[in-house]
C-alpha positions in Angstrom: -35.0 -36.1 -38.6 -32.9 -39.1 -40.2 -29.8 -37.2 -42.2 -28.2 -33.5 -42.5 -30.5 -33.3 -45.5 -33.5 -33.1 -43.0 -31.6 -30.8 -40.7 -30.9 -28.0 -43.5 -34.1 -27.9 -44.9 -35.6 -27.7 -41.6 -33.6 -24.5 -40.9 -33.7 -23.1 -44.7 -37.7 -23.0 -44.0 -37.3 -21.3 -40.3 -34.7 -19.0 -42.0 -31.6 -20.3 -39.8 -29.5 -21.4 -42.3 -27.7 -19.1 -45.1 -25.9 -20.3 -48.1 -22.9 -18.7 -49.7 -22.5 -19.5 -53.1 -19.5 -17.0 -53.6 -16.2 -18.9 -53.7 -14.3 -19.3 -50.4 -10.7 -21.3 -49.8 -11.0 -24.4 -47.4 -7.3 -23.1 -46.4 -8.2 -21.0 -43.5 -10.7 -18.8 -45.2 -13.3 -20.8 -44.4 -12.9 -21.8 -40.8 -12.6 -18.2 -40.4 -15.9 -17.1 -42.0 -17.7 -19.3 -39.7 -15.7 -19.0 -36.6 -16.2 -14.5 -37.1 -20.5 -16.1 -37.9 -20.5 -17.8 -34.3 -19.4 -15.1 -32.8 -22.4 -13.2 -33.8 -24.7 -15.9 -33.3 -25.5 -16.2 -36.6 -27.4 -18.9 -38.6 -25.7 -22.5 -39.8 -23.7 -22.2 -42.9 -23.4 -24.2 -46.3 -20.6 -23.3 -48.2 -21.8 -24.5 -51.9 -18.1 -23.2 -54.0 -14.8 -24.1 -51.7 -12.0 -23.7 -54.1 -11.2 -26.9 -56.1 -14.0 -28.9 -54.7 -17.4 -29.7 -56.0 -18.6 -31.2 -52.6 -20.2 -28.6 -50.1 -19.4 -27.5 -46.5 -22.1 -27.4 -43.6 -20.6 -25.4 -40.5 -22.0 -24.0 -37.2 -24.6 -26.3 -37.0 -25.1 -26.5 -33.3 -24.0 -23.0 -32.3 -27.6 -22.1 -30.8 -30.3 -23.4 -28.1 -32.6 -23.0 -31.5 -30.2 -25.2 -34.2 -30.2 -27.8 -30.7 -33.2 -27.6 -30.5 -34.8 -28.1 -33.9 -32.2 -31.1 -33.6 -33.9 -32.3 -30.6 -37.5 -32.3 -32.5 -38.4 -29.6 -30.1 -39.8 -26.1 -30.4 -37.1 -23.4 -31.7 -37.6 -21.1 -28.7 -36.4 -23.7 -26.7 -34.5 -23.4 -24.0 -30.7 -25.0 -23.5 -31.9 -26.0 -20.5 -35.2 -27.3 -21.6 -33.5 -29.3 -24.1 -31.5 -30.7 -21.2 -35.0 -31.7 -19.7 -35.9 -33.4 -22.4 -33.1 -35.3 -23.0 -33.3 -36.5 -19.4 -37.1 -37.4 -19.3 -36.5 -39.6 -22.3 -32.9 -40.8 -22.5 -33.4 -43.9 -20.7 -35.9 -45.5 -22.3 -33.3 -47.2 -24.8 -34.1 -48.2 -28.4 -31.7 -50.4 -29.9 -30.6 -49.5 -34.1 -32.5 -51.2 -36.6 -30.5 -52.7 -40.0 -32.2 -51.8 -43.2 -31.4 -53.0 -46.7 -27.9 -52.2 -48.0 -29.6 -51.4 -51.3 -31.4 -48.7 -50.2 -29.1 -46.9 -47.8 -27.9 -43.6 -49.1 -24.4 -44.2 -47.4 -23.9 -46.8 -50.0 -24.8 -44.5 -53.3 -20.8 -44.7 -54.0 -18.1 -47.2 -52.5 -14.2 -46.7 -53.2 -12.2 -49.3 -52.1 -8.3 -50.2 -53.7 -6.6 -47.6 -55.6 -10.0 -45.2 -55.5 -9.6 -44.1 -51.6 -8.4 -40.9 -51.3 -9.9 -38.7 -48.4 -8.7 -35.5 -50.7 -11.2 -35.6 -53.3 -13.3 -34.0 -49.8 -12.5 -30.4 -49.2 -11.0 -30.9 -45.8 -10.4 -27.5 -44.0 -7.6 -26.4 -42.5 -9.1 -24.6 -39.2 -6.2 -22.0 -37.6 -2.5 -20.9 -38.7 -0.8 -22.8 -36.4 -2.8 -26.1 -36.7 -0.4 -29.4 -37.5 -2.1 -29.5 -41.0 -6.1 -30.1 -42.3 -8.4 -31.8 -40.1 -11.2 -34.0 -41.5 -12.7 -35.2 -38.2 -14.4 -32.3 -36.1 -17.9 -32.7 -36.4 -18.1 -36.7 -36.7 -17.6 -39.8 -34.4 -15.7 -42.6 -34.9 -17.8 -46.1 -34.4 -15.7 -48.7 -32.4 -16.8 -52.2 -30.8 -15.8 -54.5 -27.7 -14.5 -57.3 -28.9 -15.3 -59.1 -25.5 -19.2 -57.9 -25.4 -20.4 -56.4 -28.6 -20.9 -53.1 -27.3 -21.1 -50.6 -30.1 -19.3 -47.1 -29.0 -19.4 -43.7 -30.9 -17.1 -41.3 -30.2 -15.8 -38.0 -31.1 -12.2 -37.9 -31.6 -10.4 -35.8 -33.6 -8.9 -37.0 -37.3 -6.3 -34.6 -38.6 -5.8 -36.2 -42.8 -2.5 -37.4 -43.1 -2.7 -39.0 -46.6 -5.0 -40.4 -49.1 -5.7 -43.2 -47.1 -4.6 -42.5 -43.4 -6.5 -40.7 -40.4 -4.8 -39.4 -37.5 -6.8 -40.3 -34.5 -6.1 -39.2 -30.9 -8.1 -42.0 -28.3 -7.6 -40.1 -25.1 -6.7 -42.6 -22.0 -9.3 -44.2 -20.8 -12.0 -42.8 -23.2 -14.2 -46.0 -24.3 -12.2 -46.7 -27.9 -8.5 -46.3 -25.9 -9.9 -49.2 -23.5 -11.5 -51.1 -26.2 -8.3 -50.6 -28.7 -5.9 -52.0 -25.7 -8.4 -55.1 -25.9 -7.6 -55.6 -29.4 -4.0 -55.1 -28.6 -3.8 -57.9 -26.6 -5.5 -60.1 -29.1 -2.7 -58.9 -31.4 -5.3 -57.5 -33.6 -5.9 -53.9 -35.0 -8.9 -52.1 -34.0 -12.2 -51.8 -36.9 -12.8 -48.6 -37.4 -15.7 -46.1 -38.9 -15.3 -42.8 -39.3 -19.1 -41.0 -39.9 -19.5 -37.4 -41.2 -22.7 -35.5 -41.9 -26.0 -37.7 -40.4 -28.2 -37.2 -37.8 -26.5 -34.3 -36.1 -28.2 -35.9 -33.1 -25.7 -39.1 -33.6 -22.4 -36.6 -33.6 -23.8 -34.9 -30.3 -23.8 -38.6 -28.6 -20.7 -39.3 -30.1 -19.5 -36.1 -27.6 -21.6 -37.3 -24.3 -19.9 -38.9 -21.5 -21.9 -41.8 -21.7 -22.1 -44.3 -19.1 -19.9 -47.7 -20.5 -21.6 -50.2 -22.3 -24.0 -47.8 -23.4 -24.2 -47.5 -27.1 -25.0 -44.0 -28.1 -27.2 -45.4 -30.5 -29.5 -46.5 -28.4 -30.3 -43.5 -26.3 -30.6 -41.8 -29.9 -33.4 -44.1 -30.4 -34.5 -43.2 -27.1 -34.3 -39.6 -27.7 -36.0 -40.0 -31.0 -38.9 -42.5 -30.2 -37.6 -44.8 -33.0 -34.8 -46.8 -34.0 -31.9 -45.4 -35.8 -31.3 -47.4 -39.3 -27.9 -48.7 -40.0 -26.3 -50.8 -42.6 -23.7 -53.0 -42.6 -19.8 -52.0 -43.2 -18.1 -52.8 -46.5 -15.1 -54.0 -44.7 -15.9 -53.9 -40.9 -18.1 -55.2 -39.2 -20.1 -52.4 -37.7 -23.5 -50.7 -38.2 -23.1 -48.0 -40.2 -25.7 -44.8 -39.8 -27.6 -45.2 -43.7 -28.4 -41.7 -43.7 -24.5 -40.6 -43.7 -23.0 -38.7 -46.1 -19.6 -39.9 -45.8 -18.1 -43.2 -44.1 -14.2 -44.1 -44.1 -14.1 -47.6 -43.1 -11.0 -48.6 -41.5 -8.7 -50.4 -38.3 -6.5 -49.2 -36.2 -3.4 -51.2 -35.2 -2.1 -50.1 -31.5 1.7 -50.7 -32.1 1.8 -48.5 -35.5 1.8 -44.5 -35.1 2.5 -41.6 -37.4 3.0 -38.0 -36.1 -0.2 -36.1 -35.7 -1.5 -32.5 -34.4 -1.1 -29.9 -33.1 -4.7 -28.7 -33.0 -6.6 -25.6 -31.7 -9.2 -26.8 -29.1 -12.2 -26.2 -27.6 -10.0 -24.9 -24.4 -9.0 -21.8 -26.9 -5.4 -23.1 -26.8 -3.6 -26.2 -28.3 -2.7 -29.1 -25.9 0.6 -29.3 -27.6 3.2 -27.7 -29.0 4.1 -29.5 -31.9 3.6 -33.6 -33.4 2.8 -36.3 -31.1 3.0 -40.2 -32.2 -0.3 -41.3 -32.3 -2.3 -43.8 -33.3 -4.1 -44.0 -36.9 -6.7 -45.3 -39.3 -5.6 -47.4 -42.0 -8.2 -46.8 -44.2 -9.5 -49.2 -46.4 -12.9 -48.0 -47.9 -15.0 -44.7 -48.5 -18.6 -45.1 -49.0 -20.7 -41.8 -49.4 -23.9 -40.3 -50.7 -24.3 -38.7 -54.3 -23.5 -35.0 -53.8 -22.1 -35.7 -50.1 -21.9 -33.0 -47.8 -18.8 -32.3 -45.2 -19.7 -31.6 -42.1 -16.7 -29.2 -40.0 -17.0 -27.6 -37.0 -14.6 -24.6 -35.8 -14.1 -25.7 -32.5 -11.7 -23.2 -31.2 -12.3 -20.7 -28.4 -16.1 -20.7 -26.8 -18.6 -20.5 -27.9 -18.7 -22.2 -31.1 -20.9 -25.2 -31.8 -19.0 -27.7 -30.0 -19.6 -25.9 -27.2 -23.1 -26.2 -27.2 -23.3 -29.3 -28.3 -20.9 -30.2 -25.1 -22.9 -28.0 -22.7 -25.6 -29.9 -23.8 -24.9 -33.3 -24.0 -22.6 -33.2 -21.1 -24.9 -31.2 -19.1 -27.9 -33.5 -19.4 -25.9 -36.7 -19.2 -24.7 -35.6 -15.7 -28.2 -34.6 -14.5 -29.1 -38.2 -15.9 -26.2 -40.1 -14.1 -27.2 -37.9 -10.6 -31.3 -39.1 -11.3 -29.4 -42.9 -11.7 -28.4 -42.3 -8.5 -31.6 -41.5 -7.0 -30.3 -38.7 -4.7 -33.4 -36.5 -3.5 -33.6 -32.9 -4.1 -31.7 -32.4 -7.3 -33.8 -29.9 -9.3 -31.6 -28.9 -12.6 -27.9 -28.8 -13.8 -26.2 -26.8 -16.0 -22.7 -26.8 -17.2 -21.8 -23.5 -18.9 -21.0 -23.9 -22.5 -17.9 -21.1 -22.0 -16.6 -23.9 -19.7 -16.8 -26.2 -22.6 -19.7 -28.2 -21.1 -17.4 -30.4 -18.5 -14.9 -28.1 -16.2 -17.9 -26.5 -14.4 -20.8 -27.5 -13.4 -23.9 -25.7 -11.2 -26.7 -27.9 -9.7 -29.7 -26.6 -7.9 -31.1 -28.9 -4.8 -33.9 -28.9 -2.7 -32.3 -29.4 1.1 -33.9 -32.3 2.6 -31.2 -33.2 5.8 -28.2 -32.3 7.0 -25.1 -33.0 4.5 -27.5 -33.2 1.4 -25.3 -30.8 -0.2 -22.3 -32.6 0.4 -23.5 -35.7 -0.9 -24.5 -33.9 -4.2 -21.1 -32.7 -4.8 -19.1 -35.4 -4.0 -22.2 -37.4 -6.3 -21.3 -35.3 -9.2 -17.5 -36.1 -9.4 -18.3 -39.8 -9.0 -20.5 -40.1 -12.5 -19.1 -41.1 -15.4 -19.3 -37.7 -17.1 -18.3 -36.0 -13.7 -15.0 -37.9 -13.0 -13.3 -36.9 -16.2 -12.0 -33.7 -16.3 -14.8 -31.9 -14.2 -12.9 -29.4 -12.1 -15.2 -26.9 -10.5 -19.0 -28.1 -8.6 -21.1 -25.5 -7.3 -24.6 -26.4 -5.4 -27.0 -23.9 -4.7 -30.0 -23.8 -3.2 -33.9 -24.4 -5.0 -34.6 -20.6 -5.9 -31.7 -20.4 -8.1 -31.6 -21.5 -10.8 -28.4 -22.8 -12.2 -27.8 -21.4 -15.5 -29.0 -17.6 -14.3 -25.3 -17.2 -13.7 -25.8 -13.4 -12.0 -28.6 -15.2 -9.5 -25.3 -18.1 -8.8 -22.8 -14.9 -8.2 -25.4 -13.9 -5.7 -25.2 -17.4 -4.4 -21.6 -17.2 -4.3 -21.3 -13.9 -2.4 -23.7 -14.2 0.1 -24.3 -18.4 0.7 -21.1 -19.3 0.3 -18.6 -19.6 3.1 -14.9 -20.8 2.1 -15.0 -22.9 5.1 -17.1 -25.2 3.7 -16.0 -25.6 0.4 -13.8 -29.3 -0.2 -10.9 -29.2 -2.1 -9.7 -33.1 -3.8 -6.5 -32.7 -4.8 -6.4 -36.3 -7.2 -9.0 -36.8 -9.8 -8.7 -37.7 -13.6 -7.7 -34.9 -15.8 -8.1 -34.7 -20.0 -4.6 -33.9 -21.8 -6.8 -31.2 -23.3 -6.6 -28.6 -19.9 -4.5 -25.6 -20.6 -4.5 -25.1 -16.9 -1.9 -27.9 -16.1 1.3 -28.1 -17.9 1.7 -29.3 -21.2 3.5 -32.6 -19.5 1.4 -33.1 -16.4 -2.3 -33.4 -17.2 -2.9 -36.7 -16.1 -4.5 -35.6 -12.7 -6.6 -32.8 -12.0 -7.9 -31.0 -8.9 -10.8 -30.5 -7.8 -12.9 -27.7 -5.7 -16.7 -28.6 -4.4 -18.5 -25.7 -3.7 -21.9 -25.1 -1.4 -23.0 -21.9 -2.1 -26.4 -23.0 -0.2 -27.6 -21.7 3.7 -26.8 -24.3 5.8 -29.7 -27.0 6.4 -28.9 -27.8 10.0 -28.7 -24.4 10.9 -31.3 -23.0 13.5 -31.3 -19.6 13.0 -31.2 -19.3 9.1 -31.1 -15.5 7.6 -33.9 -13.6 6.5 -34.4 -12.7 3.3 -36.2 -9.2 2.2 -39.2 -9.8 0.3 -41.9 -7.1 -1.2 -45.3 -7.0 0.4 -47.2 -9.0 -2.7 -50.5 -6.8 -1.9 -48.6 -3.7 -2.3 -46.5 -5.3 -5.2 -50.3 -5.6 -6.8 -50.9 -2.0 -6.1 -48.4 -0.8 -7.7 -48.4 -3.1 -10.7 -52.4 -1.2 -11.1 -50.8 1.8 -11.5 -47.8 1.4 -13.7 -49.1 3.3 -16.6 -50.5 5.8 -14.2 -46.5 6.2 -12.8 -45.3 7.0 -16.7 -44.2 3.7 -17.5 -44.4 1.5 -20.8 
């Protein structure tokens, strides 16, 4: 799969994907369609005749295991968590992008520049009522680069449109283009910029991972591919550019200069704000796109839409990858619950192997890269459960867990994004560790009730016999 083109015929054959063709307003009317669609679980969307556009919508993309997975390459009655797997088995073996010829990248079938840029001729939604206005940066990534090293970083950052030629952005502290924009601040320097929408949905789900630094997402895409990702050259940056894109907004970002921005509903099911905050912005300078391009929105909004998915997912099997890095013994899976977004809770099942092996895997997970952002909750349980049968981990909870053992950290980093902490103090989070496992230095462990597997065969020969299907 190179493009979004690939992606919706793939589904149009399996019969996962439904167009509407009847006319629909990007004002609201849209978002809701798909939004009241997720909730149902129903197929990807392409909304062919938004009022006073020509160019198409795709939405809900990634809002099942079997859109992720037919993302992945993988069988469609694939598992999340087997699509976890994957990812981990292959993710390290890095393949670096390959540049192809300018003249025969889609991405460059149109290029605006001057007078021509204007983001509006795109039918931008507008999301929920109370958003800050229309928001044309959910389901893309915005390409930055180290100035010091080269690295290439893609990350998913919301863009609210604030004018024909200007993107609101909001680099979270810390997150990889917030440390490499403060380089470029200190050079006295703005910040090159590419905004990417509709590609190789795998490309957006990296540009969501916590991904180790100096790690460019495109590599472990080539990685999770088995071949290089093709990029082209920017038109005014100097960046690699996905060629399969549909739309590109080429751009920089100058620390010192802000415009008001937000709010906007989140993946938390509540806004992080409660009205405009400064922020930073793109300046933009040039729009290349396909013929015909597609948008590319997601709803975000309260779980489980496809961002939580797509989070569970890539946040999920980047922790499990970080914790294998590690090389601690035992770990068997991980899961982080898309309902918690994918990154405030995490479950991990372990083998025991000596006394305060749980304990080291908990503390372990709050010490990755994806763990020590925002990560709240850690439960450990023990090999026979397994961690996304969430009424096997209640069981866990109620009848391995002692209080007493549990570890409370009261300092760790926190995401403004947490509608647990006050609106002005969510710079520091808490955090609670919890071992819902029996005790591996315990002598006397409990015994559990098992069936007697000969008469369990016994009565398995006679279930017809007993009047049952």
């Amino acid at each position: 799969m190179k493009d979004m083109r690939d992606f919706i015929a793939t589904c149009e054959e399996s019969g996962i994907l439904h167009r509407i063709k009847a006319e629909v307003d990007w004002d609201l009317e849209l978002s809701h369609i798909a939004k009241l669609n997720e909730e149902k679980s129903g197929p990807a969307l392409l909304f062919e005749n938004v009022k006073g556009y020509d160019t198409p919508v795709i939405t809900s993309v990634c809002t099942t295991a079997e859109r992720l997975a037919v993302i992945m390459g993988m069988p469609k009655e694939s598992t999340l968590v087997q699509i976890m797997e994957r990812w981990v088995e292959v993710g390290d073996n890095l393949l670096p992008p390959v540049e192809v010829d300018k003249s025969a990248a889609p991405c460059k079938q149109n290029i605006l520049t001057g007078d021509d840029v204007d983001l509006y001729k795109f039918p931008v939604p507008k999301w929920y009522p109370l958003d800050g206005g229309r928001f044309f940066g959910t389901a893309h990534f915005i390409i930055s680069k180290d100035p010091d090293t080269g690295w290439v970083n893609l990350g998913t950052y919301r863009s609210q449109l604030l004018g024909k030629d200007k993107l609101g952005t909001q680099f979270i502290k810390g997150k990889h283009a917030d440390i490499m924009l403060k380089k470029y601040q200190a050079l006295g320097k703005p910040m090159p910029v590419a905004s990417i929408v509709g590609c190789d949905p795998l490309l957006f789900i990296l540009g969501a991972a916590r991904l180790s630094a100096f790690t460019s997402e495109y590599d472990v895409a080539g990685a999770i591919r088995g071949q290089a990702v093709e990029v082209v050259a920017g038109e005014t940056v100097d960046l690699p550019i996905p060629a399969h894109a549909e739309i590109v907004v080429e751009g920089e970002v100058d620390a010192e200069k802000f415009m008001e921005e937000g709010p906007f509903g989140e993946y938390t099911g509540y806004y992080s704000g409660v009205g405009t905050d400064p922020r930073n912005f793109i300046d933009v300078k040039c729009i290349t796109h396909r013929d015909n391009p597609i948008l590319w929105g997601t709803t975000v909004g309260r779980a489980v839409t496809d961002t939580h998915m797509t989070m569970a997912l890539s946040y999920g099997a980047t922790l499990w990858q970080q914790l294998k890095a590690m090389k601690i013994p035992g770990i068997q899976s991980v899961y982080c619950p898309p309902e918690g977004s994918g990154r405030f809770l995490a479950i991990i099942s372990m083998k025991q192997m000596y006394p305060g092996h749980a304990d080291q895997v908990l503390t372990a997970a709050i010490s990755t890269e994806m763990g020590a952002y925002g990560l709240k909750t850690v439960i450990v349980v023990d090999e026979d459960i397994d961690p996304w049968d969430i009424p096997r981990v209640m069981y866990a909870l109620s009848f391995r867990f002692q209080p007493n053992r549990s570890q409370v950290i009261k300092r760790g980093r926190s995401t403004p994004l947490d509608p647990s902490l006050p609106i002005d103090a969510r710079d520091i989070t808490g955090r609670l560790l919890l071992d819902a496992t029996i005790p591996y230095d315990w002598k006397e462990k409990p015994i559990p009730i098992a069936l007697d597997p000969d008469v369990v065969k016994k009565v398995e020969s006679r279930w017809s016999e007993l009047g049952f299907e």
